[in-house]
C-alpha positions as semicolon CSV with decimal commas, in nm:
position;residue;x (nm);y (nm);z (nm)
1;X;-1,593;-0,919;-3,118
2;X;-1,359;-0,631;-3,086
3;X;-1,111;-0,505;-2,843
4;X;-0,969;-0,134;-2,741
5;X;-0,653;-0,263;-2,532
6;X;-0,512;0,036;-2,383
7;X;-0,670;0,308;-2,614
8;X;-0,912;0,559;-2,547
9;X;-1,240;0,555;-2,746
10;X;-1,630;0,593;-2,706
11;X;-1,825;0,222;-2,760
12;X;-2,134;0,189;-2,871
13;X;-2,435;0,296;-2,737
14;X;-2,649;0,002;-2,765
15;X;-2,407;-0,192;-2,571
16;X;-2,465;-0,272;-2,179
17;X;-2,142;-0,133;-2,045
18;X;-1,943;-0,329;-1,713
19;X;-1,681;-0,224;-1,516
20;X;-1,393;-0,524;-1,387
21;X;-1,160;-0,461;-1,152
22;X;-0,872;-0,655;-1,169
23;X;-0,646;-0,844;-0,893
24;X;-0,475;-1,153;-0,861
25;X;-0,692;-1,333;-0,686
26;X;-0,802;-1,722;-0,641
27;X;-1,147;-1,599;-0,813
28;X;-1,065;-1,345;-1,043
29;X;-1,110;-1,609;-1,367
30;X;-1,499;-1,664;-1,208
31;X;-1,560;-1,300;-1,185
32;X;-1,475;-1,240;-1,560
33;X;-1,653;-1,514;-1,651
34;X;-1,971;-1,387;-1,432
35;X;-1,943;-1,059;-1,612
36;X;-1,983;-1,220;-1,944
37;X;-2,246;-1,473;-1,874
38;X;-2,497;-1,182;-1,687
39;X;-2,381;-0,933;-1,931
40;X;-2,476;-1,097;-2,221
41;X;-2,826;-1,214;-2,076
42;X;-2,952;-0,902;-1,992
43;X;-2,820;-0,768;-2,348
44;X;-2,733;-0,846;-2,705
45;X;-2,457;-0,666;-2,709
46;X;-2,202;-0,611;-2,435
47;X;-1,924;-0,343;-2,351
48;X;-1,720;-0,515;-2,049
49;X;-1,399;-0,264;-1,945
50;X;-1,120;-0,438;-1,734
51;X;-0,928;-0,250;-1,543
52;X;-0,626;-0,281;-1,275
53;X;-0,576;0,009;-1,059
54;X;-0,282;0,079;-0,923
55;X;-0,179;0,131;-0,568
56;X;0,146;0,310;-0,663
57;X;0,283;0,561;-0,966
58;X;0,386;0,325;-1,251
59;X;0,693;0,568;-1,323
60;X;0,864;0,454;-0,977
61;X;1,145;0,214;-0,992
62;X;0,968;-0,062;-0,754
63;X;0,652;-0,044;-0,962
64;X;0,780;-0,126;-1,312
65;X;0,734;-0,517;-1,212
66;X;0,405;-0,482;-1,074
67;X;0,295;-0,302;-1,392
68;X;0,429;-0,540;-1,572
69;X;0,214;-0,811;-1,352
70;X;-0,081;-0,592;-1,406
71;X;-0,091;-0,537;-1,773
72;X;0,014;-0,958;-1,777
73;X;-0,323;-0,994;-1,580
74;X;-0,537;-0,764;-1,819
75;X;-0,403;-0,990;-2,099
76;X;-0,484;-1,264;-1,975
77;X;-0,843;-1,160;-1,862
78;X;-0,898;-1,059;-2,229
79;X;-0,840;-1,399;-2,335
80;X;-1,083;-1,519;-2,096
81;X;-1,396;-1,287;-2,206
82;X;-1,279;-1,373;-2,540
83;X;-1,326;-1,761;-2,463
84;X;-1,674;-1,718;-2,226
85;X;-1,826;-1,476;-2,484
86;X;-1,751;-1,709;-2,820
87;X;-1,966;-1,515;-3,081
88;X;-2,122;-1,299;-2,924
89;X;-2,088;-0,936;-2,971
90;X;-1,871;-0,817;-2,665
91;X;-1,632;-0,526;-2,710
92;X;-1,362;-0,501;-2,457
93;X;-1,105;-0,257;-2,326
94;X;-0,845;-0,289;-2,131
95;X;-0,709;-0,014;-1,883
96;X;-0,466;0,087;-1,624
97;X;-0,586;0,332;-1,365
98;X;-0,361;0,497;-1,101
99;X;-0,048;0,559;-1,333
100;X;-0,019;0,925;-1,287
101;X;-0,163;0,955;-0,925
102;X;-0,081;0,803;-0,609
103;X;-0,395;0,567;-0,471
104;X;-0,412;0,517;-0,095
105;X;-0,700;0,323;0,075
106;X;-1,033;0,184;-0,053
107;X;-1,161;0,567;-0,096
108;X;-0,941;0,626;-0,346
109;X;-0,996;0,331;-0,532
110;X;-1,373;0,417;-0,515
111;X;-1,376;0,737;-0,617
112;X;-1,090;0,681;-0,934
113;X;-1,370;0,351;-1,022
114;X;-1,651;0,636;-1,012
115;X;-1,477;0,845;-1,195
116;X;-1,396;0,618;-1,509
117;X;-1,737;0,451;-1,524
118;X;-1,863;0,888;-1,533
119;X;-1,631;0,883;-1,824
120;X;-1,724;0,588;-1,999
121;X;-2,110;0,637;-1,966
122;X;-2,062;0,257;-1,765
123;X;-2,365;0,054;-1,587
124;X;-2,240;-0,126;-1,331
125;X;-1,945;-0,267;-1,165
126;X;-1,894;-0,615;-1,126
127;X;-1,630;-0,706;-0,808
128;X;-1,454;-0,967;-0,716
129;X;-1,574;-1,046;-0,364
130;X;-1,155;-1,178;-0,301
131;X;-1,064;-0,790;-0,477
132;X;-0,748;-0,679;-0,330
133;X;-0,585;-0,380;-0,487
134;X;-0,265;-0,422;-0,471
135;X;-0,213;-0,454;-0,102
136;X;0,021;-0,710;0,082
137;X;-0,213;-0,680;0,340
138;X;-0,583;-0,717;0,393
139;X;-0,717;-0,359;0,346
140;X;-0,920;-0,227;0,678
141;X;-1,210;-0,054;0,519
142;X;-1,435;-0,261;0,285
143;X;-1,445;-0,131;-0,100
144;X;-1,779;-0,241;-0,126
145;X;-1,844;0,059;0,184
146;X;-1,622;0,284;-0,017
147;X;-1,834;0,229;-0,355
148;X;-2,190;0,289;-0,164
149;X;-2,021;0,586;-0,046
150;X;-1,967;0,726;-0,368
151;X;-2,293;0,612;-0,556
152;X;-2,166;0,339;-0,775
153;X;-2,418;0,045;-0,828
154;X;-2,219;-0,302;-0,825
155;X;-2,274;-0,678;-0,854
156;X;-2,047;-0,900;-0,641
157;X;-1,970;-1,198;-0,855
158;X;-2,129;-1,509;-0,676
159;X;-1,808;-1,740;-0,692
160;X;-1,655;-2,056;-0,530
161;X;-1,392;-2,000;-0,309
162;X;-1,143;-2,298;-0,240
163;X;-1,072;-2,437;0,058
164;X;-0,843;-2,273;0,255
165;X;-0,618;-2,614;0,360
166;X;-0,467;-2,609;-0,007
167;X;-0,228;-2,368;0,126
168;X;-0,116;-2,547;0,410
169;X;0,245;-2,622;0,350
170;X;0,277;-2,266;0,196
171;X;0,129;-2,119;0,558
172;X;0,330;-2,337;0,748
173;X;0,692;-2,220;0,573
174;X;0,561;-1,876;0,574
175;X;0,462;-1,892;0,965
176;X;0,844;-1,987;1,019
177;X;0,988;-1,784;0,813
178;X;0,804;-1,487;1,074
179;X;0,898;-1,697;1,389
180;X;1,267;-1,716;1,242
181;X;1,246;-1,344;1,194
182;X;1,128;-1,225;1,508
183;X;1,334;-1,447;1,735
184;X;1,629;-1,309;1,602
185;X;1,520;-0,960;1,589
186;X;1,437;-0,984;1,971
187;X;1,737;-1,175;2,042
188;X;1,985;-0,909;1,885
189;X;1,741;-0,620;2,038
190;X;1,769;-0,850;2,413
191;X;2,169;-0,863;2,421
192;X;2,210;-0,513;2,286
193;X;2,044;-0,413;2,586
194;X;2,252;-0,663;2,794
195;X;2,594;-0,817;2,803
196;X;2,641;-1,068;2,517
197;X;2,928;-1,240;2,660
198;X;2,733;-1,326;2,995
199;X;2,595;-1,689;2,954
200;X;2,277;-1,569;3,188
201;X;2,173;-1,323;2,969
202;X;2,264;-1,574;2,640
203;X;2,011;-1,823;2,801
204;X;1,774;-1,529;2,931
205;X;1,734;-1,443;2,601
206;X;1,687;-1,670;2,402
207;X;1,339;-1,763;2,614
208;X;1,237;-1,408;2,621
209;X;1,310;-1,383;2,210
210;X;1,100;-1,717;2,190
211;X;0,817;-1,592;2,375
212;X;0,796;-1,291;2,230
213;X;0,828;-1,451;1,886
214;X;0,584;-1,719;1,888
215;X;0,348;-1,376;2,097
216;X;0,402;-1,156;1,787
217;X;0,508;-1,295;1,488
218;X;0,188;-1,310;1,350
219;X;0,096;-0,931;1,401
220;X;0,435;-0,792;1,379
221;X;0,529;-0,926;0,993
222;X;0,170;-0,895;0,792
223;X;0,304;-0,969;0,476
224;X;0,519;-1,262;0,352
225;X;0,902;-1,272;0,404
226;X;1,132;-1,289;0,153
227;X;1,446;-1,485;0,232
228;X;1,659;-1,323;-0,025
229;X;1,495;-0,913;0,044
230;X;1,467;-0,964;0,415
231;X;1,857;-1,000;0,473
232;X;1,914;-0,709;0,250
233;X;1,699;-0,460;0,430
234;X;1,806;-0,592;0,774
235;X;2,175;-0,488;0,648
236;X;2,002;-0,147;0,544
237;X;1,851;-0,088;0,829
238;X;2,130;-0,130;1,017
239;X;2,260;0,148;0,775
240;X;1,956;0,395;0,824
241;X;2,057;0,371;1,227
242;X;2,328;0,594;1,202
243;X;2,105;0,835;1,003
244;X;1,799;0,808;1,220
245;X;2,057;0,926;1,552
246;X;2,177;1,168;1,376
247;X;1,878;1,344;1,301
248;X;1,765;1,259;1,679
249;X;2,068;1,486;1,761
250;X;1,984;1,768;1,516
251;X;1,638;1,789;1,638
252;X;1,729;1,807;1,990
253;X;1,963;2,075;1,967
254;X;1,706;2,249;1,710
255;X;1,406;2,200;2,051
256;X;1,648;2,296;2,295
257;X;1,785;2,619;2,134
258;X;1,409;2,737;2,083
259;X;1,307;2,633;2,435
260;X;1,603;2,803;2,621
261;X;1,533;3,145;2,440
262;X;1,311;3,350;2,636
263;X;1,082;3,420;2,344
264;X;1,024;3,068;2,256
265;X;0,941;3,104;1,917
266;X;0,714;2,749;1,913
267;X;0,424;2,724;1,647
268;X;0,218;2,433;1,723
269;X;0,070;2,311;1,443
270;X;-0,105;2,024;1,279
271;X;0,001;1,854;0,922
272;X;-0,108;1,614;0,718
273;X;0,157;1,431;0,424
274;X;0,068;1,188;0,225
275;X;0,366;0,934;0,210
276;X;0,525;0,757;-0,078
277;X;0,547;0,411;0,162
278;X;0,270;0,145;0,137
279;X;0,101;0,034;0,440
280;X;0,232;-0,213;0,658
281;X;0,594;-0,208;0,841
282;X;0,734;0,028;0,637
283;X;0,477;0,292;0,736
284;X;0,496;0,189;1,046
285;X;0,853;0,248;1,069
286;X;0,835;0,578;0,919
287;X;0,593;0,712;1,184
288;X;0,786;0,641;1,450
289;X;1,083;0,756;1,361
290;X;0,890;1,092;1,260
291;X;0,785;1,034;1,664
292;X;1,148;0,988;1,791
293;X;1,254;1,272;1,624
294;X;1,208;1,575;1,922
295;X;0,946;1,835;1,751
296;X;0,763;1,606;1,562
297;X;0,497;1,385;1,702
298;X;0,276;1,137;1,427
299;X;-0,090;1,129;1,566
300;X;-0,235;0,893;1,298
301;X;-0,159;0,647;1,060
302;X;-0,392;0,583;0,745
303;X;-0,286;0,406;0,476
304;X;-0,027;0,603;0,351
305;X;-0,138;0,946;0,529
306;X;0,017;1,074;0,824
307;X;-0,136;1,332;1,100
308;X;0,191;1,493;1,253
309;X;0,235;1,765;1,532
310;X;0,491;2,007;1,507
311;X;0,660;2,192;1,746
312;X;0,844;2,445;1,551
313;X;0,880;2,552;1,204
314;X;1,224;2,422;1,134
315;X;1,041;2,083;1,231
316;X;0,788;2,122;1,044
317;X;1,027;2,248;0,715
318;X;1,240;1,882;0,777
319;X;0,912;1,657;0,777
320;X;0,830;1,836;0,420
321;X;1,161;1,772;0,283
322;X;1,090;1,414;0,278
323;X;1,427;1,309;0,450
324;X;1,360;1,026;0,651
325;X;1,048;0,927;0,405
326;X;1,371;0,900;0,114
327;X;1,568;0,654;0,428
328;X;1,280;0,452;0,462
329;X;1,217;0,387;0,123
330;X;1,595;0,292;0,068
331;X;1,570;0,077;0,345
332;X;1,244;-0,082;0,184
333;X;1,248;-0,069;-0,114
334;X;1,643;-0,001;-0,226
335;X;1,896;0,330;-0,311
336;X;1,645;0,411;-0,699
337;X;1,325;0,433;-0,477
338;X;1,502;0,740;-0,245
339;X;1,533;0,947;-0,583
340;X;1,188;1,092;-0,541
341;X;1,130;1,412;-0,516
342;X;0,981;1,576;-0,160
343;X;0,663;1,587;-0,020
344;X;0,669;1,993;-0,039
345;X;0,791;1,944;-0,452
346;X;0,493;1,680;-0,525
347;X;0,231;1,880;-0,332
348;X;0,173;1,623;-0,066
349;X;0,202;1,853;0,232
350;X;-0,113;2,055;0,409
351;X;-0,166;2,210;0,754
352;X;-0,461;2,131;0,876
353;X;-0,438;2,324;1,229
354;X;-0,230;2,609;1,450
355;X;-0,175;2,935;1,308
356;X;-0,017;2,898;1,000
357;X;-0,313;2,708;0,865
């Protein structure tokens, strides 16, 4: 038995070659172990490549732990075709994908799959039917849609999932930790609005928080809360408000000038950007504050790709700089994840309608 690890090299031709995408899932250990077992039956010899692709570039601040996490998993799985295989001839190697590019949705992860098993002269993929990459969330589109799409034959590993009660005390703190969340969120939001030092609207809203907590709680937060990072980016947020006016204010003065000037100088026009925020509430807070700011209106949300209108060029020229895209991600992710550079500098910026397309 040999293995590659991370380094690049052809393996023999006589070998059956199998892609194995990697994630941590309840079933990844069966999946590796499938691979081996129907490898080696249909072959003598067997070339089994596991890889972990992912969702974000390894060189950005937030992603050195979950690189870390990934090449810990690819380790691991090593071991594991190392103990199912025994004597057998199996060579392995072990790869990262997605460390110099920017993977979005389950096309990407097709297509960057297709691409390596092109590369590597590779048979078949074998997938974990629990495969996640790297999401928080359950990704939308299926992969296995995504990889018919692109022409890639695959094998979904027939596996045993476990019951779903075994995480029934984690579920429960988890659900609470969201109804905690969102109570206080819309109780804060409720006397904002109102007069704090009025007992009706103390007692008014407190049931409308509840209601609207125990209502939304479950579609609001998709992801788990942590009770150490959610304090810290509440307190951040609460810094990014300031910011978020402000720009509010420059962009209505920006509208207004072009609107009272009897030329008005608009040019309507459609973008696309490709983010540097995952998925989720962070994306979801970046497209609407790219829809409260006047000139700017997000249309869609996909993944991490946004469909904006602009109104006018100076608009348009502040959604490519990246500023509120750098607030978010201090917000979600802390002050070294703003350091990027913009959307316009990394190329992730295209009109896609109006008449500068």
């Amino acid at each position: 038995m040999s293995t590659d690890g991370h380094e690049e090299g052809e393996i023999a031709v006589a070998a059956d070659r199998l892609l194995v995408p990697l994630s941590d899932t309840v079933t990844v250990r069966q999946t590796v172990g499938y691979a081996v077992r129907s490898g080696l039956e249909d072959a003598g010899e067997l070339a089994i490549h596991l890889v972990v692709a992912l969702p974000h570039e390894a060189s950005l601040p937030e992603s050195r732990q979950r690189t870390a996490e990934a090449e810990e998993l690819l380790s691991k799985a090593e071991n594991w075709v190392q103990e199912d295989a025994g004597s057998a001839s199996v060579t392995i190697k072990t790869t990262l994908l997605g460390t110099d590019e920017y993977l979005f949705g389950p096309r990407d992860f097709a297509e960057t799959f297709n691409d390596y098993a092109q590369e590597h002269d590779i048979d078949l993929i074998v997938l974990d039917p629990e495969y996640q990459p790297g999401s928080t969330a359950q990704i939308l589109q299926s992969v296995e849609l995504e990889l018919d799409a692109v022409g890639l034959a695959y094998d979904e590993a027939p596996v045993e999932r476990p019951a779903r009660h075994q995480r029934l005390v984690g579920d429960v703190s988890e659900r609470f930790d969201r109804l905690f969340a969102m109570f206080w969120i819309s109780y804060g939001f409720y006397l904002v609005l109102g007069d704090p030092t009025y007992w009706f609207d103390l007692v008014t809203g407190a049931a409308v928080a509840g209601i609207v907590s125990l209502s939304l709680a479950h579609v609001t937060f998709t992801f788990p809360l942590d009770r150490v990072q959610s304090p810290i980016r509440a307190i951040r947020f609460g810094l990014y408000i300031p910011y978020l006016i402000w720009e509010i204010v420059k962009a209505n003065i920006a509208v207004s000038a072009v609107i009272l000037r009897p030329s008005m100088p608009i040019e309507p026009t459609m973008t696309r950007i490709n983010t540097r925020v995952r998925g989720g509430l962070p994306l979801l807070a970046l497209a609407n504050s790219i829809t409260l700011t006047p000139g700017t209106l997000t249309v869609r949300a996909d993944d991490q790709r946004l469909i904006v209108h602009t109104l006018i060029p100076s608009a348009r020229d502040d959604l490519f700089d990246g500023g509120l895209e750098r607030a978010i991600r201090f917000v979600f992710y802390g002050r070294e994840s703003a350091a990027i550079p913009t959307p316009r500098e990394r190329g992730d910026t295209e009109i896609i309608g109006g008449d500068d397309q």
